[in-house]
C-alpha positions in Angstrom: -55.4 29.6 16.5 -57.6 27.0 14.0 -60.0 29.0 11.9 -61.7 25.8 11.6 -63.0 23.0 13.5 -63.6 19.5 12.3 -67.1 18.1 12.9 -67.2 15.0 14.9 -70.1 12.9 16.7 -72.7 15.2 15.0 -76.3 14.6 16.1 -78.1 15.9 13.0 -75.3 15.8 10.5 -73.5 12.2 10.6 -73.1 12.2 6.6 -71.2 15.0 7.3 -68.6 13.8 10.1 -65.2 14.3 9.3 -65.4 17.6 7.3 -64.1 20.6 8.7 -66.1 23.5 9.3 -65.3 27.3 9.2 -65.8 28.9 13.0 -68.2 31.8 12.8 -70.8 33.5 15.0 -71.9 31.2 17.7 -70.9 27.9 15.7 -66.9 27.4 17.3 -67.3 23.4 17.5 -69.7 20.4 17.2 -71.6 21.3 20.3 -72.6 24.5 18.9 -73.2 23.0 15.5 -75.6 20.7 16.7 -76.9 23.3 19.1 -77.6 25.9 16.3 -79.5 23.2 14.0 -81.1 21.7 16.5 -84.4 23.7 15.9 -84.5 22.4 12.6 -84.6 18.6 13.3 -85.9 18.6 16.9 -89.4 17.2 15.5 -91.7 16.2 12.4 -92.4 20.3 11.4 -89.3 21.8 12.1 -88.2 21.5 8.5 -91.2 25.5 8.4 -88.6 26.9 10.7 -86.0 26.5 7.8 -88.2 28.3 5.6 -89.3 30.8 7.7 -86.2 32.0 9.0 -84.9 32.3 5.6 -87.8 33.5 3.5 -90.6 34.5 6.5 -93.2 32.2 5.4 -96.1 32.6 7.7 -98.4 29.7 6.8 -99.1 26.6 9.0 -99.2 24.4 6.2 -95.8 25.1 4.3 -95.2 21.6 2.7 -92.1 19.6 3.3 -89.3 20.1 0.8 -87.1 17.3 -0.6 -83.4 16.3 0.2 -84.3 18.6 3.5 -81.5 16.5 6.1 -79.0 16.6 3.9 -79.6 20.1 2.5 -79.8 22.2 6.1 -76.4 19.9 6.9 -74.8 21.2 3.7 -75.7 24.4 4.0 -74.4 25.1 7.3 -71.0 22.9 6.6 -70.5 25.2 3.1 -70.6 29.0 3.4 -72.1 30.8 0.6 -70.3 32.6 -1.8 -67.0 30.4 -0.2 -65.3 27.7 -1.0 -64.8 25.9 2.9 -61.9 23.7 0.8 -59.5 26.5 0.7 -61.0 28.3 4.0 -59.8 25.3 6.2 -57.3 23.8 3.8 -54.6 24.2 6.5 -56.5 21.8 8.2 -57.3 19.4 6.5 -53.4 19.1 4.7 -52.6 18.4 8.1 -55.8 15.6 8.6 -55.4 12.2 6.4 -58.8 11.0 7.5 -60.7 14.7 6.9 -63.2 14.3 5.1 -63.3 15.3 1.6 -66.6 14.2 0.0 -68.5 17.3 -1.5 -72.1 17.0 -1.2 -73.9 16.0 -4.4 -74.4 18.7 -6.9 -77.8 17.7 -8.3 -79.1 16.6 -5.1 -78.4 20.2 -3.7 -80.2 21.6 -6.8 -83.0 19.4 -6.6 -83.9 20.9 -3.0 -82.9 24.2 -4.4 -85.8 23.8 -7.2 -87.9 22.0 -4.4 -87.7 24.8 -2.0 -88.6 27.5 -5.1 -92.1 26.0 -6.0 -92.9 26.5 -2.0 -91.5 30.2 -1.7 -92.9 31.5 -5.3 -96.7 30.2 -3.8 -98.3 33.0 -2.8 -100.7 30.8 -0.7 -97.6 30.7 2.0 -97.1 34.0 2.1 -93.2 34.4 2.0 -91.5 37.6 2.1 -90.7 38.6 -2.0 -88.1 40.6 -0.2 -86.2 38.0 1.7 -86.4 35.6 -1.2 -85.2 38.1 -3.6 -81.9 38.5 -1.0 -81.9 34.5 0.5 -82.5 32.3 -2.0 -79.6 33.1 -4.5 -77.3 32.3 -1.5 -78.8 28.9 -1.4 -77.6 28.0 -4.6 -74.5 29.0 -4.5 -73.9 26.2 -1.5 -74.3 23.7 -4.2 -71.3 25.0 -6.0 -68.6 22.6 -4.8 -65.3 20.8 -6.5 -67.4 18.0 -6.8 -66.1 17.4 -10.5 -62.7 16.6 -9.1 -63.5 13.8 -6.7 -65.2 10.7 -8.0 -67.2 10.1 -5.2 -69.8 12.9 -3.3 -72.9 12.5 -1.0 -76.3 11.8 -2.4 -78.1 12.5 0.9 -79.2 10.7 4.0 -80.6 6.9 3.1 -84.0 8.3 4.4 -84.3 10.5 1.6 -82.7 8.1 -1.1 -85.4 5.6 0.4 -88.6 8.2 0.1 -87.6 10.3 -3.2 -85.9 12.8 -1.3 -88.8 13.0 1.7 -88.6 11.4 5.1 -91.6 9.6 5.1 -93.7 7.6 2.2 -97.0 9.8 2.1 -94.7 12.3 1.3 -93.2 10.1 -1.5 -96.3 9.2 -3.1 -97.9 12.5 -2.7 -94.6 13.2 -5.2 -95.0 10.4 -7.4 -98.7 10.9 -7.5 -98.5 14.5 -8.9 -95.3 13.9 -11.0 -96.6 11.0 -13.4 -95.5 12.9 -16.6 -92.2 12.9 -15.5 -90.0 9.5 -15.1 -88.5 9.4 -12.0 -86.7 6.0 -11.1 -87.9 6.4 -7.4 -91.1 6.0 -7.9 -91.2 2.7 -10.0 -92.1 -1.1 -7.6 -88.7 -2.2 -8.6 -86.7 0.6 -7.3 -83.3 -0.5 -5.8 -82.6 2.4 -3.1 -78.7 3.4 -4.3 -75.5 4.0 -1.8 -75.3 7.7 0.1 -72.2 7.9 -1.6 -71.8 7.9 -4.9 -68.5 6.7 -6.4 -67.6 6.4 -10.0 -66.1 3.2 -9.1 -69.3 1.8 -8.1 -69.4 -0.8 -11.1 -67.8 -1.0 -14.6 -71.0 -1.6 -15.8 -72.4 1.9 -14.5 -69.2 3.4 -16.4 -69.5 2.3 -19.6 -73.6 2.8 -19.3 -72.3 6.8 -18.9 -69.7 6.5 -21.7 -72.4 5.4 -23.6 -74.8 7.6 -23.1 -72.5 10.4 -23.2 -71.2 9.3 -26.7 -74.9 9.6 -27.7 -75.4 13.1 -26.2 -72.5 14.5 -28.7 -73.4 12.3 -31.6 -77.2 13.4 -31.7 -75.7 17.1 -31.0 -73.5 17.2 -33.7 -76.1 15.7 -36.1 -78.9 18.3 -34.4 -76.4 21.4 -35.1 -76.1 20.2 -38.7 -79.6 19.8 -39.0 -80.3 23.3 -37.9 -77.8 25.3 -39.5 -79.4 23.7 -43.0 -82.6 24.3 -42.3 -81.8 28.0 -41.4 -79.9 28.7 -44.3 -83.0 27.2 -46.6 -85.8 28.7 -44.4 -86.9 32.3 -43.7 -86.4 32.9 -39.5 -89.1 33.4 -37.3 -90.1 36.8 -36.2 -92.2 37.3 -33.1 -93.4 40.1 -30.7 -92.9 39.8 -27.1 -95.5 41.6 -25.8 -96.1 42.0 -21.4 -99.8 42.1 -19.5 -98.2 44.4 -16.5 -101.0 43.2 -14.1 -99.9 39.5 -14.2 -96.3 39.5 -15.8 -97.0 37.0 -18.3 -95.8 36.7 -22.2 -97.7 36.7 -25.5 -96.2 36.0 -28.5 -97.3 37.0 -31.7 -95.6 35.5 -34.7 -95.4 36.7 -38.3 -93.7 34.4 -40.9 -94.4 33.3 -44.1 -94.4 29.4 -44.0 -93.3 27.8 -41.0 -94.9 27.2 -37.7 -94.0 27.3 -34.4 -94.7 24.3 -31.6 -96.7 25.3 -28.4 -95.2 23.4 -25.1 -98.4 22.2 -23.2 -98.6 22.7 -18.9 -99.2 19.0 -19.6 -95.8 17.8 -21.3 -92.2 17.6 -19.9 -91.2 21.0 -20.8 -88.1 21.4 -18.7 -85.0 20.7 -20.0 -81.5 21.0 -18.2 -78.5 22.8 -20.1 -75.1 20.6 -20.8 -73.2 23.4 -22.6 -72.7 26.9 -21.9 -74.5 29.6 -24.2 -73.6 33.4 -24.0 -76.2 35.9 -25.5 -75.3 37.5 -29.2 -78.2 39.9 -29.2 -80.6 41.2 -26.5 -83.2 39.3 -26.3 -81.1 35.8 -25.9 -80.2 34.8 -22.3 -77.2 33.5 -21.0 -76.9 29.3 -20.5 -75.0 27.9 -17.9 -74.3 24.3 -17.4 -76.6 22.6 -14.8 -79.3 25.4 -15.1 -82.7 24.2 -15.4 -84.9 26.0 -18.2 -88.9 26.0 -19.2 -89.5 26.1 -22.7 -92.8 27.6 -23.9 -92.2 28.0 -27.8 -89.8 25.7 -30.0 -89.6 27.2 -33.0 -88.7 25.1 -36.3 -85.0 26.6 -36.7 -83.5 24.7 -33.1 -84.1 28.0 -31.7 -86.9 28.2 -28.5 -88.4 30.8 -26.0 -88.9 29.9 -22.1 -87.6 30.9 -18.4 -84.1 29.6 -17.3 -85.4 29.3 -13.8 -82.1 29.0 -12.3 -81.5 32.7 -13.0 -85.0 34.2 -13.7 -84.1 35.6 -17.3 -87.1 35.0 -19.7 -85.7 35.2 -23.8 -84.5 32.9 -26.9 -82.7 30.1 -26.1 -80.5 27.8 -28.1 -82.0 24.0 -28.0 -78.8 22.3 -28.9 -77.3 23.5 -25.6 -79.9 21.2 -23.6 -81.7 18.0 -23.2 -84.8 17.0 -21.5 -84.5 17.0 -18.0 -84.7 14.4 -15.6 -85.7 14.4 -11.7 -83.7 10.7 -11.1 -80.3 11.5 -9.4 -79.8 8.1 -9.1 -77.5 7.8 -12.1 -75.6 10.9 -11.6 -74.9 11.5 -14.7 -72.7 14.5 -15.9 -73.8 16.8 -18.6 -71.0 19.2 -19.4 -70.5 17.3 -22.2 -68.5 20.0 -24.8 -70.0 20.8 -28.1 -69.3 23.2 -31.3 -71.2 26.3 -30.7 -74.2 27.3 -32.2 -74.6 29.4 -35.3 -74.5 32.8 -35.0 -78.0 35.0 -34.9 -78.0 37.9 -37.4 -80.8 39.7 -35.4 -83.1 40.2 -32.6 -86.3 38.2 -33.1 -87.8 40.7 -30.4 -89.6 43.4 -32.6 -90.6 46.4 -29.9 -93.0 49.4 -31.1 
């Protein structure tokens, strides 16, 4: 008997006809698919029931969250913690018209980090408790083979239309409050790009990446060298982390003999998305993974900086060579993982405790 059945005819999920799905709980075909999701498309608002069956947000006015279609779809074709390619693979070896197109990797994360600003308010009074077991799971339904196919799914063309919303008060409400960040969506001459994205697209979009990839390890290499002189020359940076318990926030206190360090405003662009893996030396490093997302506080003048990965909620020195600034467009798809020599070794902590 099939483990799996292959969705066909869906209502809410058409992007996602053709791929099969693993049979569990009351889900055993499309009927039940469409059935099952049906409270979460039905009308205008039922994007809250999402949130509050997940994370038991109890306010009326929980806000809309982008790449929301496309997201719910995803998460119910792709189990977490799974991959539904080898769950189902019988089934689709034996289907030459399954559907094989992964769901697009940064426009699963973008939700992801859409759906955290709204759980982390406490003005919507989410359970801490059901985020803390939830929202982890969420993430991991963007972890697809996506890197092996040249082609994957952007979203629905509402959203590509709206910057990720269904409707345009949502998208200028965005736009409106995101001005210090450049988001190709929001500028008048904005051409609204294909659901599906293809490497094959245009040779023109192809060498644009090779370029721009060629850049990314050029300016790397040439950063790496910079740093490693300027650490040899200049006395490191020692700082003390110190907590306020009441509202779990950081102070730094720095002690050095010439050099400064550079304060990241609220105002400036102060994400920045990580290209290259980092694993932690000493203990007050955190680990980097490609695609995380971290915000920097403090650069300090040896490449070395201090912020949040949000992605996995450590807080500690971070390398800056492993990431560049990071950018809300998914329109270009472009991939990071671009591989570069690792950075120089840290002889100690810069974390003096008392």
């Amino acid at each position: 008997m099939s483990k799996c059945f292959k969705l066909e005819n869906s209502k809410y999920c058409p992007q996602f006809n053709g791929h099969y799905v693993l049979k569990r709980g009351s889900i055993k075909n499309t009927a039940d698919f469409d059935n099952t999701l049906k409270k979460y498309f039905e009308n205008k608002d039922s994007y809250k029931k999402f949130l509050t069956d997940k994370f038991d947000c109890n306010s009326e006015q929980l806000p809309d969250f982008r790449y929301r279609n496309s997201f719910i779809c995803n998460n119910y074709v792709v189990i977490p913690f799974t991959n539904n390619g080898n769950l189902c693979s019988d089934e689709i070896s034996q289907d030459k018209n399954a559907n094989k197109i992964p769901y697009c990797y940064l426009s699963c994360m973008v939700a992801v980090d859409s759906i955290e600003e709204i759980i982390i308010n406490n003005n919507y009074g989410c359970s801490q408790k059901k985020i803390k077991s939830n929202f982890n799971a969420l993430k991991t339904s963007c972890q697809t083979d996506e890197i092996k196919t040249d082609k994957c799914l952007r979203g629905t063309e509402e959203e590509l239309k709206y910057c990720g919303y269904s409707n345009e008060f949502d998208k200028k409400s965005y736009c409106e409050h995101r001005k210090d960040i450049t988001d190709s969506c929001c500028n008048d001459g904005y051409v609204i790009p294909d659901p599906i994205y293809s490497n094959e697209n245009s040779s023109s979009s192809n060498i644009s990446t090779i370029l721009f990839i060629l850049t990314v390890i050029v300016s790397t290499i040439l950063t790496i060298i910079y740093y490693i002189y300027r650490h040899k020359k200049n006395p490191r940076l020692k700082y003390q982390k110190q907590r306020d318990n009441e509202y779990n926030s950081t102070k730094l206190q720095y002690n050095e003999e010439e050099k400064s360090s550079l304060s990241v405003n609220s105002s400036d662009n102060n994400l920045f998305y990580v290209f290259h893996e980092y694993i932690p030396k000493i203990n007050d490093e955190i680990q980097l993974n490609v695609g995380d997302i971290v915000k920097i506080k403090e650069i300090f003048d040896d490449g070395w900086a201090y912020g949040t990965n949000i992605s996995t909620d450590c807080e500690g020195a971070l390398p800056l060579a492993c990431c560049t600034e990071y950018r809300t467009c998914i329109s270009s798809m472009v991939s990071f993982s671009v591989p570069v020599r690792p950075v120089s070794h840290r002889e100690s902590s810069l974390i003096t405790t008392n």
